[in-house]
KEZA-634618 format. One record per residue (C-alpha): residue in three letters; x, y, z. Coordinates in steps of 0.05 Angstrom, whole numbers, padded with zeros to 5 digits, always signed. Layout:
// residues N
ALAXYZ;...
END
This chain:
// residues 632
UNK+00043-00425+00807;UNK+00042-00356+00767;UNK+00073-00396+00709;UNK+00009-00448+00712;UNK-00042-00393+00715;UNK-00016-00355+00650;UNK-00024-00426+00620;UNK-00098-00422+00646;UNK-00108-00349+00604;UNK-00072-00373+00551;UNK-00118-00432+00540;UNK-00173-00380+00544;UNK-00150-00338+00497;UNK-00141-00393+00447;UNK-00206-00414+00454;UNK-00248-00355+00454;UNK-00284-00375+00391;UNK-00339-00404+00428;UNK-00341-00352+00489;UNK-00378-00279+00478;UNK-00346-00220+00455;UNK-00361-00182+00517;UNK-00329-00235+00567;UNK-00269-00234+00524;UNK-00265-00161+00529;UNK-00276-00156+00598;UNK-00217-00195+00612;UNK-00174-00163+00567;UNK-00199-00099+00605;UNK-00171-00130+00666;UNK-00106-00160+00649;UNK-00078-00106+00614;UNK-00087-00050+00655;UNK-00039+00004+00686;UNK-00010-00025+00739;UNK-00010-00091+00718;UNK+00031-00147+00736;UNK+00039-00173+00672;UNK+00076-00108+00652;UNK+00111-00114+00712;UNK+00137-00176+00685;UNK+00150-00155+00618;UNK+00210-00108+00644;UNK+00238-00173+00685;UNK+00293-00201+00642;UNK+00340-00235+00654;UNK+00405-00211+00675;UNK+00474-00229+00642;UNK+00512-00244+00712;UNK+00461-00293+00735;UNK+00470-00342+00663;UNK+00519-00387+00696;UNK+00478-00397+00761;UNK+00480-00470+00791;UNK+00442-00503+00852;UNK+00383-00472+00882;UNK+00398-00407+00846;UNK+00405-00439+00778;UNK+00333-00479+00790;UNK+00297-00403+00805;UNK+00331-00381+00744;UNK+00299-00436+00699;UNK+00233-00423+00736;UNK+00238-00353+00723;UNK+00255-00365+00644;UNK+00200-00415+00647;UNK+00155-00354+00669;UNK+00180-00307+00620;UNK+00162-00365+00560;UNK+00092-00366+00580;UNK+00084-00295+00589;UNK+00112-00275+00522;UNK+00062-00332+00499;UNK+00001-00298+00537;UNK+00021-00227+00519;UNK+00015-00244+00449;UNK-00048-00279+00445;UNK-00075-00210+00488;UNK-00036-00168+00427;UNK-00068-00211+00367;UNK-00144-00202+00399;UNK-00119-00124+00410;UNK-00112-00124+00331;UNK-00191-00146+00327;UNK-00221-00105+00383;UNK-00271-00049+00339;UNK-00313-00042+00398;UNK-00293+00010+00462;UNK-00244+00062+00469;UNK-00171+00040+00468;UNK-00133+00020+00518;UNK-00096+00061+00562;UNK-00033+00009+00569;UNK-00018+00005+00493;UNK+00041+00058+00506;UNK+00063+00023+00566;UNK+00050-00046+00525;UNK+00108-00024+00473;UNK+00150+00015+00529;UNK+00154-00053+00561;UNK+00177-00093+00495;UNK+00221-00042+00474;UNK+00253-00041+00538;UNK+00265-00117+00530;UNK+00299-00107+00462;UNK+00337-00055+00502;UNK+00362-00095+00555;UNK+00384-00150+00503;UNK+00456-00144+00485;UNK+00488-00179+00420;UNK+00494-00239+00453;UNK+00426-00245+00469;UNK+00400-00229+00395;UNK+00412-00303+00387;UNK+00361-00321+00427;UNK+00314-00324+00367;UNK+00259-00348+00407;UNK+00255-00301+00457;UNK+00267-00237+00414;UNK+00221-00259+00351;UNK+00169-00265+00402;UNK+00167-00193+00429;UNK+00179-00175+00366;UNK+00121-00211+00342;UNK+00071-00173+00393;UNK+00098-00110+00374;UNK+00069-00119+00307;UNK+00011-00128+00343;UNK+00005-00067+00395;UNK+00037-00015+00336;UNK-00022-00048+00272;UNK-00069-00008+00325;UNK-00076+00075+00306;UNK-00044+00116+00368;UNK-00013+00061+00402;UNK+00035+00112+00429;UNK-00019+00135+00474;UNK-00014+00122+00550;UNK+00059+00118+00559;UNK+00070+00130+00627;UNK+00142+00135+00624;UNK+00154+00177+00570;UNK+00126+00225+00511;UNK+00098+00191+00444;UNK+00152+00230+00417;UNK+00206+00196+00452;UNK+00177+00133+00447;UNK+00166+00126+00377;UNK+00247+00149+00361;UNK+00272+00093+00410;UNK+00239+00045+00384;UNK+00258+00065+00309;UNK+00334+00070+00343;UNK+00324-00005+00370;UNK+00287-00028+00305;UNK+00337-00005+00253;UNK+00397-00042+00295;UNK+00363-00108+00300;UNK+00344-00110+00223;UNK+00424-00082+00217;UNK+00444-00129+00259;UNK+00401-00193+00227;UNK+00396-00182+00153;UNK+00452-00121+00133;UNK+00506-00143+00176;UNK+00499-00224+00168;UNK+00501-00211+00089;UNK+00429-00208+00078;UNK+00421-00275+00104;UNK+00417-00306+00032;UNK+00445-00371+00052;UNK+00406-00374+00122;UNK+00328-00384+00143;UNK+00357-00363+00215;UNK+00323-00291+00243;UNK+00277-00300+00186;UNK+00212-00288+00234;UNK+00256-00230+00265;UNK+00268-00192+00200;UNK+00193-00200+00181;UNK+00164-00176+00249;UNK+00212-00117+00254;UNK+00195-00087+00185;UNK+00130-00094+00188;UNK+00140-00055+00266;UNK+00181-00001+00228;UNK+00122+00010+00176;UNK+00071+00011+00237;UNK+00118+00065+00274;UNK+00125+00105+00202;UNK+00049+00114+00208;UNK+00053+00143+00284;UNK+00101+00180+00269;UNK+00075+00217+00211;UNK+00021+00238+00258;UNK+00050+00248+00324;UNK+00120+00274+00316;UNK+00121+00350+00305;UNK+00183+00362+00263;UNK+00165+00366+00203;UNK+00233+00336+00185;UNK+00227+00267+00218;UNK+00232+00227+00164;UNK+00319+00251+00170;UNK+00317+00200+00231;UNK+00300+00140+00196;UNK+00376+00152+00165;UNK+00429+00112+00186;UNK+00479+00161+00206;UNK+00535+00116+00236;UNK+00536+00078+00169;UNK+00608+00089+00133;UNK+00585+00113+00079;UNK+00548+00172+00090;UNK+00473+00175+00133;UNK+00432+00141+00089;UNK+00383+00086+00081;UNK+00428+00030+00076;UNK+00378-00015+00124;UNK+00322+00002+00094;UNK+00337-00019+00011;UNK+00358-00096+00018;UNK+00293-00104+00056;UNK+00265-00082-00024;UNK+00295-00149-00053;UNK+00280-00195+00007;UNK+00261-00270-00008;UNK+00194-00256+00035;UNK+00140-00217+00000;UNK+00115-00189+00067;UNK+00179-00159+00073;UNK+00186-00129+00010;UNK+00118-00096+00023;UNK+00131-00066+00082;UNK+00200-00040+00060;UNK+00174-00008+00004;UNK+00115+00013+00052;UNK+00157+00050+00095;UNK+00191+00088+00036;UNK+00115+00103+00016;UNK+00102+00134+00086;UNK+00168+00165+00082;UNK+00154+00198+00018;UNK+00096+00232+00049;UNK+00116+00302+00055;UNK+00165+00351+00027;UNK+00228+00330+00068;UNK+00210+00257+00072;UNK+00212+00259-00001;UNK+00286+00289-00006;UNK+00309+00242+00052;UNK+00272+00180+00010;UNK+00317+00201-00051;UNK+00383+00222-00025;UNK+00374+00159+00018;UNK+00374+00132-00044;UNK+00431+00148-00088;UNK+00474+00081-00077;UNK+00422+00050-00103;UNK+00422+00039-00181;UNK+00371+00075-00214;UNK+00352+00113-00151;UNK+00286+00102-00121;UNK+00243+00119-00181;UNK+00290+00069-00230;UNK+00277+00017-00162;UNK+00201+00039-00159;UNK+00187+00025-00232;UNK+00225-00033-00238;UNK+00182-00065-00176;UNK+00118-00038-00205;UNK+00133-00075-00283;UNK+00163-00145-00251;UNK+00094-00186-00273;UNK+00129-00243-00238;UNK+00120-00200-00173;UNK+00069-00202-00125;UNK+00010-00150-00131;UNK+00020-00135-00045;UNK+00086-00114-00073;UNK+00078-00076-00134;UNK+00022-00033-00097;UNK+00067-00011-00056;UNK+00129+00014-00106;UNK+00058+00039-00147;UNK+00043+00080-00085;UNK+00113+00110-00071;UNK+00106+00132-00151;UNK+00041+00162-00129;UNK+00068+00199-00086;UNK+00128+00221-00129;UNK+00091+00246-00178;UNK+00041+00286-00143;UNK+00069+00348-00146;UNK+00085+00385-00209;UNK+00156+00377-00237;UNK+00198+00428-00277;UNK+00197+00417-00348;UNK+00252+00469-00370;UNK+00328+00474-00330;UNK+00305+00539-00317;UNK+00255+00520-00263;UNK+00290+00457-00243;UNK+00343+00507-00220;UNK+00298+00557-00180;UNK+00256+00493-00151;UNK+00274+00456-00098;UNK+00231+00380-00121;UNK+00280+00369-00185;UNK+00245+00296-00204;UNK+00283+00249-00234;UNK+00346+00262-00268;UNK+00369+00216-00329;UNK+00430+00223-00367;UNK+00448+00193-00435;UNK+00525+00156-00425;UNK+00528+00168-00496;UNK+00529+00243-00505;UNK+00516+00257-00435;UNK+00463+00304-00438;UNK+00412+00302-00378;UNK+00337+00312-00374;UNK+00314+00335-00309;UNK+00241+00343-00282;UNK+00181+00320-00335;UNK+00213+00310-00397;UNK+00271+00263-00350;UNK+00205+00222-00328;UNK+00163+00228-00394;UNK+00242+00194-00423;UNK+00236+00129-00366;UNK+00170+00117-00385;UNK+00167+00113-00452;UNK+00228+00072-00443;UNK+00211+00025-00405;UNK+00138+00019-00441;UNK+00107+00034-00389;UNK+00044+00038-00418;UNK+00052-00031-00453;UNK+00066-00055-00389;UNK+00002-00027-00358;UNK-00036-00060-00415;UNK-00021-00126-00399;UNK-00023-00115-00332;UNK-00100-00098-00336;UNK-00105-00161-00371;UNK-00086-00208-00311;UNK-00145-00169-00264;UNK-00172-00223-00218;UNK-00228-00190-00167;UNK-00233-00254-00127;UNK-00210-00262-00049;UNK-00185-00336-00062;UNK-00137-00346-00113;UNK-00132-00422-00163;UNK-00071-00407-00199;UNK-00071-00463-00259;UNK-00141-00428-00275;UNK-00122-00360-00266;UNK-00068-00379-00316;UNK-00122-00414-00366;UNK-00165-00352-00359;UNK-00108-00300-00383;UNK-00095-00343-00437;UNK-00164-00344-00466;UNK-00182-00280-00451;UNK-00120-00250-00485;UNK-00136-00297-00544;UNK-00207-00267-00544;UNK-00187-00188-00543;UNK-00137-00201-00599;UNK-00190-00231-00642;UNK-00237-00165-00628;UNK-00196-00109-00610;UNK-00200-00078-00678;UNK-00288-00083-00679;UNK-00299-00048-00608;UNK-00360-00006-00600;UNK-00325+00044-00565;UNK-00266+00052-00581;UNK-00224+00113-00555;UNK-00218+00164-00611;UNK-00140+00197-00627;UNK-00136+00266-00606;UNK-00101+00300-00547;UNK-00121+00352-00494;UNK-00087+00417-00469;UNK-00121+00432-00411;UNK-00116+00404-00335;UNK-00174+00405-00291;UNK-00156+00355-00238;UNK-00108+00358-00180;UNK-00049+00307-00175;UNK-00065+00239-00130;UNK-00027+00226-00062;UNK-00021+00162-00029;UNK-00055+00184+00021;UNK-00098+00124+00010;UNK-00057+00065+00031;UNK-00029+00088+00091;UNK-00031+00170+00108;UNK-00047+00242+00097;UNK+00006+00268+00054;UNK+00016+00340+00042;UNK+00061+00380-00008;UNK+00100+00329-00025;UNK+00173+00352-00064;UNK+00238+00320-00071;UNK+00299+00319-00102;UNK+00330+00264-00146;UNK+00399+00253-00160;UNK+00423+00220-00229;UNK+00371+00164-00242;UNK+00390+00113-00303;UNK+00333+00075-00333;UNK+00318+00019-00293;UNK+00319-00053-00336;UNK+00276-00095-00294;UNK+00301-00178-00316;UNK+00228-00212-00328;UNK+00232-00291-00300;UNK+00179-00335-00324;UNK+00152-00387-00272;UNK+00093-00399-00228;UNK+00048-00337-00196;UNK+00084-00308-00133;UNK+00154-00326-00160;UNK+00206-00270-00148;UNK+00243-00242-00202;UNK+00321-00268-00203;UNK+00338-00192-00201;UNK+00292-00141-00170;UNK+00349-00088-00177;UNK+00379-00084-00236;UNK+00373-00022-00281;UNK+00411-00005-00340;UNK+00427+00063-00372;UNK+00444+00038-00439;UNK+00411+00073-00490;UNK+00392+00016-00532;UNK+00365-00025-00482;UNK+00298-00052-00483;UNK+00245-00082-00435;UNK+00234-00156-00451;UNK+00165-00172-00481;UNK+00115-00171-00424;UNK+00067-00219-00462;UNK+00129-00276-00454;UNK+00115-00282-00381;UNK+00078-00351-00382;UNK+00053-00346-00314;UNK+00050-00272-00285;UNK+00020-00256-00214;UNK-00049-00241-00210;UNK-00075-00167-00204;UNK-00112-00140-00149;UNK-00163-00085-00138;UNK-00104-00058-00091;UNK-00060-00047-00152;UNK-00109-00019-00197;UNK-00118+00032-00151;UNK-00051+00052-00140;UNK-00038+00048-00214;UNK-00102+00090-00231;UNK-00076+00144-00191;UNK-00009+00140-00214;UNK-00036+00145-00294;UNK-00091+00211-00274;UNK-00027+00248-00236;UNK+00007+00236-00309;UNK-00051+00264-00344;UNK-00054+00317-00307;UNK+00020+00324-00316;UNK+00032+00312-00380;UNK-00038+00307-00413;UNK-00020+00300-00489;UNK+00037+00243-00473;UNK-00013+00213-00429;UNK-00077+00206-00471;UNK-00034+00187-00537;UNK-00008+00126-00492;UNK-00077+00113-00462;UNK-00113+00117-00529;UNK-00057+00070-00561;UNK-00059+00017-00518;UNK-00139+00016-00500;UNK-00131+00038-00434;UNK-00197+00076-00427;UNK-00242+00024-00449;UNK-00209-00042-00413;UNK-00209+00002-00351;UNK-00285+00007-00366;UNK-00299-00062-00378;UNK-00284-00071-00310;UNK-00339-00030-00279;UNK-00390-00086-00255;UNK-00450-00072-00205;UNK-00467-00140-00207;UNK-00403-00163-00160;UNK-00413-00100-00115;UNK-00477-00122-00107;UNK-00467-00190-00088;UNK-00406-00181-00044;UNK-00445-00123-00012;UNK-00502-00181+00012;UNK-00449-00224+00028;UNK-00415-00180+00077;UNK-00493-00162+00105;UNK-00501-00235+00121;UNK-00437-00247+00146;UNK-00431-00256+00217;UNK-00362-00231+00237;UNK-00349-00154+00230;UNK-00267-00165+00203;UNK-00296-00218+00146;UNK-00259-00227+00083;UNK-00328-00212+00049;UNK-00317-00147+00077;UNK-00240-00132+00061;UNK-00258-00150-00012;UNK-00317-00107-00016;UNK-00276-00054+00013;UNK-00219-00054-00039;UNK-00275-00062-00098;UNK-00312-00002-00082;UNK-00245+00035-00076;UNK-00220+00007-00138;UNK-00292+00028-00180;UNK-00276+00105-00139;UNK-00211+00103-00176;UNK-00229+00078-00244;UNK-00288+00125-00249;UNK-00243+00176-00228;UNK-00190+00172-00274;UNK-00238+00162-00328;UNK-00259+00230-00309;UNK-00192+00261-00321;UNK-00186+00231-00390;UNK-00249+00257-00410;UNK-00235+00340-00386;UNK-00160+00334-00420;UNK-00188+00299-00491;UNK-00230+00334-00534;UNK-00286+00285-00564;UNK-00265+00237-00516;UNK-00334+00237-00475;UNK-00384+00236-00546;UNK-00348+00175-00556;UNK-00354+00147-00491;UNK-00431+00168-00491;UNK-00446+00134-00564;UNK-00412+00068-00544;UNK-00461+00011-00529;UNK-00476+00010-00454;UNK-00428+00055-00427;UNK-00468+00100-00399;UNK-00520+00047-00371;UNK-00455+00007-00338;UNK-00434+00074-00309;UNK-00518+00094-00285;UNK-00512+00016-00251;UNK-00465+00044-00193;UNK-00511+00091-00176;UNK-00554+00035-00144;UNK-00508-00005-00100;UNK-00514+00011-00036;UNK-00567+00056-00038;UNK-00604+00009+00018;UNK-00557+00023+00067;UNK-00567+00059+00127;UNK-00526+00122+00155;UNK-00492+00083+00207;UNK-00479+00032+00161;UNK-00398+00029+00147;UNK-00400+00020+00078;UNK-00448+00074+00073;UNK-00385+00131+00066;UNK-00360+00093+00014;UNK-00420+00077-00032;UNK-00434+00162-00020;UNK-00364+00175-00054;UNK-00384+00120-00110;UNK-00438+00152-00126;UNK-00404+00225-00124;UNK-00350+00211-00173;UNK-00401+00171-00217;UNK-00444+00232-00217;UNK-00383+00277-00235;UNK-00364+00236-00289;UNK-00431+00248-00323;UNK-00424+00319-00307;UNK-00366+00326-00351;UNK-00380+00282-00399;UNK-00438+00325-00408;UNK-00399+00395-00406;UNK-00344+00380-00443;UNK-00368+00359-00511;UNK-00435+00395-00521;UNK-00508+00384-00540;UNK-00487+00319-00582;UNK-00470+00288-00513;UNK-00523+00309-00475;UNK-00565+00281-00521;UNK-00532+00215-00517;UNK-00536+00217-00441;UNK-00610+00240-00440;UNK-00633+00177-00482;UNK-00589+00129-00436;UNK-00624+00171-00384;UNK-00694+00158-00406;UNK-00677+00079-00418;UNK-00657+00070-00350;UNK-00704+00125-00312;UNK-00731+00081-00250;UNK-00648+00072-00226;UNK-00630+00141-00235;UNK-00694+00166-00206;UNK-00682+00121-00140;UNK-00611+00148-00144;UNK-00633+00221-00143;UNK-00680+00211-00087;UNK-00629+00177-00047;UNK-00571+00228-00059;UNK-00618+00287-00036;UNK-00643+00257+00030;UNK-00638+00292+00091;UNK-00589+00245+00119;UNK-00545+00243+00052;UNK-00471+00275+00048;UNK-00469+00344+00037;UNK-00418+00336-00018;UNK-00479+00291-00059;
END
């Protein structure tokens, strides 16, 4: 009977598309409340001594596994509608919720990890309880504390136990949805924990410490090379929220010495593969984000009274090592990174819904098109390098947390040599991992990649931050690379109103609040944030940099046309925040522009000014309402 009345909810559930929000709610409200049976339940399972049951006792067994199906099947319909619930406080059961699943991956020994059914599932609605911020709340068992270090405990044996310790399951699609759910759990319970546990020094639990060689993060890097993207993201995710603080960053590196190249040589490597996915190479763009947002040593002098060293590369050769800054300014230019970053600009695609063959027909013409007018641009970026930094270093703090100071220290770090595959978009590289230290090794020609994966606004944010924290770190490297290769002005050319307009009246006549519309918009308005900002930081550490940026034909007016989007929108309005810091960094890129190179510029800007008055005016009135930002 209890078994055909979860059937009932679960047919609800799965059907609520046509029933109101509020009834929904309501009986989520009362289902999965403290005290509830269905918890109850959840701890239920079955015990080992009672498998080889026969008779009577063997048919309540099979009724009470037959109970245990559908509730696993109700709980994670509840879980999945948890994820969309914006409305109302939280609820109070989410810590018993994942007290009660991790309890049944407790009470599972080996033999029962074979039960791929039954464990994929719970693991499948933890994703679901920990994608919720402070799902650790309302344990009533134990601290959030304690609850979040079980469940990493638990989590780290089951992706041991299913991917490290069955050879990486290369050969095998079995524990496939178990490996995906758990590290995408672990990257959920990195995010908790960065904000609930105390000791500042967590990030030393994620090691492995009964591993035979040494605690380290032996679980953690084959989840980096993984046939499933998702799982490569949320590996590398986890090493981004790892990364987020002082010791997370020394854990994240000396986790990482087995690996070859070290977690910058891994991190770049990622980040160049154009065969990659972009979901991917955000992420190893993020953990270099955070890597480099703290100044490194540039002599051995301060490398030896620092505690971050940076990355450490040593010629086989001669076998003289660069440590700090002039170790990373050596990778880089290496690998080409800023070659790299060229043609990666040049496979931008803003769209939510990707058509691969005409992505691929796009990049072809288009790259035929620059070459044939490269040379007569209107604006293009003038030689010349700055001395001066005036901007602070980027965190990641963006795609998943808060970071603070964030240090490390790298051990020995050869250049990574990242093998370039050519095949459809999405394809994996063969090798994700390989580096090579050889001096006169070379990156393979990025422009032979026939068919390389499409760029998101996603990665052009993490790799905007990553290029300002090396202009602020190395400013005269930085802009002689950026000036080279065109960076300023293709980063430019993708400044466009026009599709923050439309996809901002799209998501306003769009019915459901979690819309794709409005994911897009979001990452669009963060990626224009990011360009603007970086363009900033070129123009304070190049001298002449911002004339030439105000004589070039329609800079300024493309720049004055993000001052009007959004400026409709009401307080409440949750794209209003974002639009407010659009509008900020646009007006403190004029700012400089204006400071920084004289009364020739201003002069520029004033006549751009005066051709697009009405705009700017409407702007102005907008930014010094009552009900505007302070920071405006």
């Amino acid at each position: 009977l209890l078994s055909e009345v979860l059937k009932v909810l679960l047919f609800f559930f799965k059907s609520t598309k046509n029933i109101k929000e509020s009834i929904s709610s309501w009986l989520l409200d009362l289902i999965l409340t403290r005290g509830s049976p269905l918890l109850w339940l959840l701890s239920q399972v079955d015990n080992k001594e009672h498998e080889n049951m026969m008779g009577p006792k063997g048919q309540v067994l099979t009724a009470h596994r037959t109970l245990q199906k559908q509730l696993m099947a109700l709980l994670s319909a509840l879980c999945s509608h948890l994820v969309h619930r914006e409305q109302g406080a939280p609820l109070p059961v989410m810590g018993d919720l994942a007290q009660g699943f991790l309890q049944r991956l407790h009470l599972a020994d080996p033999s029962h990890f074979y039960d791929l059914a039954s464990l994929e599932s719970t693991l499948h609605c933890l994703v679901h309880v920990t994608a919720k911020p402070d799902w650790s709340t309302g344990s009533s068992t134990s601290t959030r504390e304690t609850l979040c270090q079980e469940l990493l405990e638990t989590l780290r044996e089951v992706v041991l136990s299913f991917h490290v310790g069955r050879g990486s399951t290369t050969l095998s699609y079995m524990g496939k949805g178990v490996i995906k759910n758990a590290s995408i759990s672990l990257k959920h319970l990195a995010l908790e924990m960065s904000t609930v546990v105390t000791n500042k020094d967590w990030p030393s639990l994620w090691l492995n410490t009964k591993s035979e060689e040494g605690a380290g993060l032996d679980w953690l890097v084959p989840l980096w090379a993984y046939r499933d993207p998702e799982v490569r993201a949320a590996g590398l995710g986890i090493a981004v929220l790892l990364s987020g603080s002082e010791e997370g960053r020394i854990t994240l590196t000396t986790g990482c010495q087995q690996v070859t190249g070290g977690i910058w040589g891994t991190s770049i490597s990622v980040l160049l593969d154009h065969t990659e996915c972009s979901l991917v190479r955000q992420q190893a763009a993020a953990v270099l984000v955070n890597l480099t947002s703290q100044p490194l040593p540039t002599t051995p002098a301060q490398a030896n009274d620092s505690a971050w060293q940076g990355p450490s590369v040593t010629d086989e050769d001669t076998g003289f090592t660069l440590v700090g800054l002039p170790a990373l300014l050596a990778l880089l230019h290496h690998c080409q990174f800023y070659t790299h970053v060229s043609f990666i600009l040049g496979n931008y695609y803003p769209h939510s819904v990707i058509q691969p063959v005409s992505v691929a027909y796009r990049h072809v013409t288009e790259s035929q098109s620059d070459t044939g007018t490269a040379s007569t641009s209107d604006n293009s970026t003038p030689t010349g390098d700055g001395t001066s930094s005036h901007s602070s270093l980027t965190s990641g703090e963006q795609y998943f947390t808060s970071t603070a100071t964030l240090t490390t220290q790298m051990s020995a770090t050869p250049v990574p040599q990242p093998t370039v595959a050519q095949g459809p978009v999405g394809v994996r590289a063969p090798s994700r991992l390989s580096t090579d230290s050889t001096a006169g090794s070379t990156y393979s020609d990025p422009v032979g990649v026939d068919y390389p994966s499409v760029v998101t606004p996603d990665l052009l944010v993490a790799l905007t931050s990553l290029i300002s924290n090396m202009v602020v770190m190395a400013s005269h490297d930085a802009m002689q690379s950026i000036s080279q290769h065109n960076i300023f002005n293709k980063l430019l050319r993708f400044l466009d109103a026009d599709i923050l307009r439309i996809q901002l009246k799209e998501w306003r006549e769009s019915r459901t609040k979690c819309s794709t519309v409005r994911l897009l918009l979001v990452k669009l308005l963060h990626m224009h944030c990011s360009i603007v900002s970086l363009m900033r930081s070129c123009v304070l550490n190049k001298p002449g940099l911002g004339k030439t940026f105000a004589q070039g034909r329609n800079n300024v007016k493309t720049v004055l046309q993000l001052l009007l989007v959004g400026r409709t929108l009401q307080k409440e309005d949750s794209m209003s925040p974002l639009c407010c810091t659009l509008w900020q960094r646009v007006y403190c890129l004029l700012s400089s522009v204006v400071q920084t190179d004289g009364r020739d510029t201003a002069a520029d800007i004033t006549v751009s000014l005066a051709n697009n008055w009405d705009g700017f005016f409407e702007s102005v009135q907008t930014c010094l309402a009552v009900s505007s930002p302070a920071n405006l």
